[in-house]
C-alpha atoms as a printed R data frame, in Angstrom:
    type eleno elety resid chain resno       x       y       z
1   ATOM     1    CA   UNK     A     1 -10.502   7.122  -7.285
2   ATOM     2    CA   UNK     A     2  -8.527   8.344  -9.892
3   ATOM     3    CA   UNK     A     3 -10.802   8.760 -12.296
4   ATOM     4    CA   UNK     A     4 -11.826  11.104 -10.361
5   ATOM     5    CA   UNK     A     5  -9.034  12.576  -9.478
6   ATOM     6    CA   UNK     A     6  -8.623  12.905 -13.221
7   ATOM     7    CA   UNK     A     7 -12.241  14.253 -13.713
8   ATOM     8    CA   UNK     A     8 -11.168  16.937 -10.944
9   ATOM     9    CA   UNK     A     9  -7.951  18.313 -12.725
10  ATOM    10    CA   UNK     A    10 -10.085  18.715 -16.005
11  ATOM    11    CA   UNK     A    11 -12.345  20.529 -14.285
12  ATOM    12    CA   UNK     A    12  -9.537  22.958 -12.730
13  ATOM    13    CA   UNK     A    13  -8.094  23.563 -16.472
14  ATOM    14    CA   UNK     A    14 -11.231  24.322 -17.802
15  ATOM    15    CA   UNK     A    15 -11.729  27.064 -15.432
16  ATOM    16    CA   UNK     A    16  -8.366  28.389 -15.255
17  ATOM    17    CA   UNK     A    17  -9.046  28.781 -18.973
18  ATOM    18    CA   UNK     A    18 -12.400  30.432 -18.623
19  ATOM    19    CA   UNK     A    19 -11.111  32.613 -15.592
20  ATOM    20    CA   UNK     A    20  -7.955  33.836 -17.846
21  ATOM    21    CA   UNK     A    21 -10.961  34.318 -20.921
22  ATOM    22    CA   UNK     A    22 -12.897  36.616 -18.562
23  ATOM    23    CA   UNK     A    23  -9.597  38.905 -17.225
24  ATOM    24    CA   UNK     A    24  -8.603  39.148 -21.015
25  ATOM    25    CA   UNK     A    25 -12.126  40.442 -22.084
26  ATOM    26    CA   UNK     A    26 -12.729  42.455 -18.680
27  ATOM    27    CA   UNK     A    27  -9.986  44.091 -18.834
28  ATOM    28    CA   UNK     A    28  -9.562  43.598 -15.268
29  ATOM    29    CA   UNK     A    29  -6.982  45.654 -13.240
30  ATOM    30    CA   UNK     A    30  -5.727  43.009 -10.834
31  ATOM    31    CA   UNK     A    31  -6.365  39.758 -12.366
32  ATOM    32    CA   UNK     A    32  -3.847  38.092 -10.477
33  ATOM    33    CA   UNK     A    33  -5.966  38.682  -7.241
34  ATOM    34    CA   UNK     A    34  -9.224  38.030  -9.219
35  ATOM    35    CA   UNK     A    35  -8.046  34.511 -10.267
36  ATOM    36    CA   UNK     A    36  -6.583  33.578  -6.689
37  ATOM    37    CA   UNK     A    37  -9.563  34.155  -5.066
38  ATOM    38    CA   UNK     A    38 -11.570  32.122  -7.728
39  ATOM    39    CA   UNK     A    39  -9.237  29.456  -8.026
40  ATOM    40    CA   UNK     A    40  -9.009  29.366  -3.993
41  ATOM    41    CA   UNK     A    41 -13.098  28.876  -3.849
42  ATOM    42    CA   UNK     A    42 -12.874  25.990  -6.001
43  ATOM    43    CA   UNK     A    43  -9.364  24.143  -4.672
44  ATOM    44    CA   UNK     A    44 -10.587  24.267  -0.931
45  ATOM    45    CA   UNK     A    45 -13.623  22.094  -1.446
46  ATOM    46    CA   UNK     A    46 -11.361  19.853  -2.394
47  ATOM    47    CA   UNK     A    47  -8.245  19.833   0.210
48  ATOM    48    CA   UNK     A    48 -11.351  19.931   2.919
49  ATOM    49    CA   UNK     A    49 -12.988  16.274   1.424
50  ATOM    50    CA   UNK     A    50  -9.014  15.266   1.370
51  ATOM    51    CA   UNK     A    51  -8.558  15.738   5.290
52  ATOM    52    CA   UNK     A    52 -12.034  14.667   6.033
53  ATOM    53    CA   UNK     A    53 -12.100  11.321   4.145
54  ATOM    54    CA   UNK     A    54  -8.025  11.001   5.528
55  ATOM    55    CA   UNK     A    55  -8.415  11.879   9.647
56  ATOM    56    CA   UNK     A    56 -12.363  11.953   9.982
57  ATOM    57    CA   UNK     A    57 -13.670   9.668   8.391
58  ATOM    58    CA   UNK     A    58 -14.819   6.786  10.633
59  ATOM    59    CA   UNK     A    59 -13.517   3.640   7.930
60  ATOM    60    CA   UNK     A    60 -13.489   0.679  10.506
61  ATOM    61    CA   UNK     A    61  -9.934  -0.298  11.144
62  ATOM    62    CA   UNK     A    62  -8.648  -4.133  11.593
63  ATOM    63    CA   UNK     A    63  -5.176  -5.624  12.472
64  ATOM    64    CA   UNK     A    64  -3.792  -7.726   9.204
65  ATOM    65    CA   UNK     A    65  -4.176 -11.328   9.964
66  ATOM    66    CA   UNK     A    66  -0.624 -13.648   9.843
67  ATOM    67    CA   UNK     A    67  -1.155 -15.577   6.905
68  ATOM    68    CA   UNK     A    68   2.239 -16.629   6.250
69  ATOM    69    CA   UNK     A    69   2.927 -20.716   6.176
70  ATOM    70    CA   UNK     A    70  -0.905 -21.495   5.580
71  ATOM    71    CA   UNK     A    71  -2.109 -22.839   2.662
72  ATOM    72    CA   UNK     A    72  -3.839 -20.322  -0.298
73  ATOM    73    CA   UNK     A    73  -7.563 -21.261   1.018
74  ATOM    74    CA   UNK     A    74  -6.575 -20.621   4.833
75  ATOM    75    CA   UNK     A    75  -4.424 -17.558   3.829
76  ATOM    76    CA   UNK     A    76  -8.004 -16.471   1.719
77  ATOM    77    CA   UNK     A    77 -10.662 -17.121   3.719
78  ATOM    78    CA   UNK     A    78  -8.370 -15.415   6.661
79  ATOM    79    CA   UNK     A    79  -8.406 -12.730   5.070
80  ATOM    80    CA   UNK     A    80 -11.771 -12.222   3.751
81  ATOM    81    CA   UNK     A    81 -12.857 -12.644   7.461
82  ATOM    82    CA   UNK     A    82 -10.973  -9.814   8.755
83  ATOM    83    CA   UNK     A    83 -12.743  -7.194   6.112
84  ATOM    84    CA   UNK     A    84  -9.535  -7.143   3.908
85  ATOM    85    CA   UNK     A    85  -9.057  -7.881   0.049
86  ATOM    86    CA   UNK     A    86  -6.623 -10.060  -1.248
87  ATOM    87    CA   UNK     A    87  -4.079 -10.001  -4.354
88  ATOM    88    CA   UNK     A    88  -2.046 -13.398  -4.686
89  ATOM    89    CA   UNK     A    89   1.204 -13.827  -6.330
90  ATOM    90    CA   UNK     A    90   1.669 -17.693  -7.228
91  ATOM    91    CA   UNK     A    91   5.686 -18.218  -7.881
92  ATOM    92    CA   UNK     A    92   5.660 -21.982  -8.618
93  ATOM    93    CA   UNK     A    93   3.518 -24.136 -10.793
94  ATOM    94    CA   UNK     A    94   2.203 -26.184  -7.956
95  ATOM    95    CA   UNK     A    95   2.598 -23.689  -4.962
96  ATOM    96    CA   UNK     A    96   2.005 -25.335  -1.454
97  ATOM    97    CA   UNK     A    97   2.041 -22.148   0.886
98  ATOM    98    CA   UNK     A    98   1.813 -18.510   1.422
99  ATOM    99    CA   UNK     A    99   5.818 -17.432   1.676
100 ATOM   100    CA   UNK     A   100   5.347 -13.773   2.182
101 ATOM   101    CA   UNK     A   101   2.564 -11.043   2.392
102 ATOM   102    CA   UNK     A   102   2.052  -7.488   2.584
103 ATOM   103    CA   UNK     A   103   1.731  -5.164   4.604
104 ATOM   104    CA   UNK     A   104   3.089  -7.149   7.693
105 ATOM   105    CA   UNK     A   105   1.083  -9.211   9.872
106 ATOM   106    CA   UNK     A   106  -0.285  -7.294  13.498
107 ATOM   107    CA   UNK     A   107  -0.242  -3.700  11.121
108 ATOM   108    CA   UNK     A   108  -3.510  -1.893  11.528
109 ATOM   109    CA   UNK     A   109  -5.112  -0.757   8.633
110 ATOM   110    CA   UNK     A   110  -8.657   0.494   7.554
111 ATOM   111    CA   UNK     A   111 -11.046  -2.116   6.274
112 ATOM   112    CA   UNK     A   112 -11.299  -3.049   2.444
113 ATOM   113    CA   UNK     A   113  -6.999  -2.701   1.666
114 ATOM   114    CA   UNK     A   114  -6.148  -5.030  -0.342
115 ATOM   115    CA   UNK     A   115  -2.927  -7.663   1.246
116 ATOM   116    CA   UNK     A   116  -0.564  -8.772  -1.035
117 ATOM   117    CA   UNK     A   117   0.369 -12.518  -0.860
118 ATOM   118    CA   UNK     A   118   2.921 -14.833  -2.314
119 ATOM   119    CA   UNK     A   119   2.264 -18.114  -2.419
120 ATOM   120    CA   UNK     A   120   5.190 -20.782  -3.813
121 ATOM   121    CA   UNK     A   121   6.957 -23.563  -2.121
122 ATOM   122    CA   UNK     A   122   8.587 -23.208   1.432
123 ATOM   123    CA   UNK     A   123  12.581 -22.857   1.232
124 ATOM   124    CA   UNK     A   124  14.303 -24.830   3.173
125 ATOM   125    CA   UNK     A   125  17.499 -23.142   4.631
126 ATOM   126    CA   UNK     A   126  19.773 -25.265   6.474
127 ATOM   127    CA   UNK     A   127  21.674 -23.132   9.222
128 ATOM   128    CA   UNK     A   128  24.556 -25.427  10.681
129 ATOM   129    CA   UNK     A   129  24.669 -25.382  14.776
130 ATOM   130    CA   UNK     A   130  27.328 -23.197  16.821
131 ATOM   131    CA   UNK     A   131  28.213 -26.158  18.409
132 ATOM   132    CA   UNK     A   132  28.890 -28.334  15.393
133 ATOM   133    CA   UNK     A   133  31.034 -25.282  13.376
134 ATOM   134    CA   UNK     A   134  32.996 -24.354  16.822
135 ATOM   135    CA   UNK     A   135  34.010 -28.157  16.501
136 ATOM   136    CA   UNK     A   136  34.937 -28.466  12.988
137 ATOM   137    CA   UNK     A   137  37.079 -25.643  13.806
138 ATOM   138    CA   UNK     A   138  38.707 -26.860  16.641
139 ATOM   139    CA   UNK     A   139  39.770 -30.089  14.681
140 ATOM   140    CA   UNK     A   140  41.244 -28.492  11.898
141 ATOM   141    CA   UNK     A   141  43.512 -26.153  14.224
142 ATOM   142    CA   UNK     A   142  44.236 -29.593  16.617
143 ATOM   143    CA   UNK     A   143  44.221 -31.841  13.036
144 ATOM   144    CA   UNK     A   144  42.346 -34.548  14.359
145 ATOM   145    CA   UNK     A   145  39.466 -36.044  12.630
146 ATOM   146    CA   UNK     A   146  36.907 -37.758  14.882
């Protein structure tokens, strides 16, 4: 796509070069008008084929699959099913499981994006219970240990 996108911007500087040739040689009164409609004929092709291929164009859509916790082959062949592409991250030398992806699972997007994954090993955060800390606290303000 950017290629030609590239190709496209050549093409404009080309004939904003040729355009400015012919107003030098023609001597032509208002070039300013001359060039703007010129220039105007061969920009709106383009801004049309932008809104078509962005609003009208009938790309199938699909909901990105959850991925997250499954092993790379699941996380893969998940993926590949739903009519997505896939571009994996490994963080570890032996990674176990797919840790995070991109764009989130249940988004809808069009058919053929590509999902990010990263794949390492799980982290294990431990998160201490209410219940436990409320009681630690209460024996250091009583000063009993139990």
């Amino acid at each position: 796509m950017y290629s030609t996108l590239l190709t496209y911007f050549i093409f404009l500087f080309i004939v904003a070069v040729i355009l400015l040739y012919i107003v030098l040689k023609l001597h032509i009164k208002n070039p300013v008008r001359f060039i703007g409609i010129i220039m105007a004929i061969i920009i709106l092709p383009f801004f049309v084929g932008y809104f078509y291929f962005t609003y009208f164009n009938a790309i199938p859509e699909t909901m990105v699959p959850d991925v997250i916790g499954l092993s790379k082959n699941e996380a893969v062949s998940r993926i590949e099913n739903m009519g997505l592409k896939i571009k994996i991250t490994e963080m570890d030398k032996e990674p176990k499981l797919v840790t995070n992806q991109r764009p989130e699972p249940g988004k809808i997007v069009k058919s053929g994006r590509i999902i990010s994954v990263t794949i390492g090993s799980p982290v294990e955060i431990s998160i201490p219970s209410p219940i436990s800390v409320s009681e630690e606290l209460n024996n250091e303000e009583t000063g009993s240990n139990d």
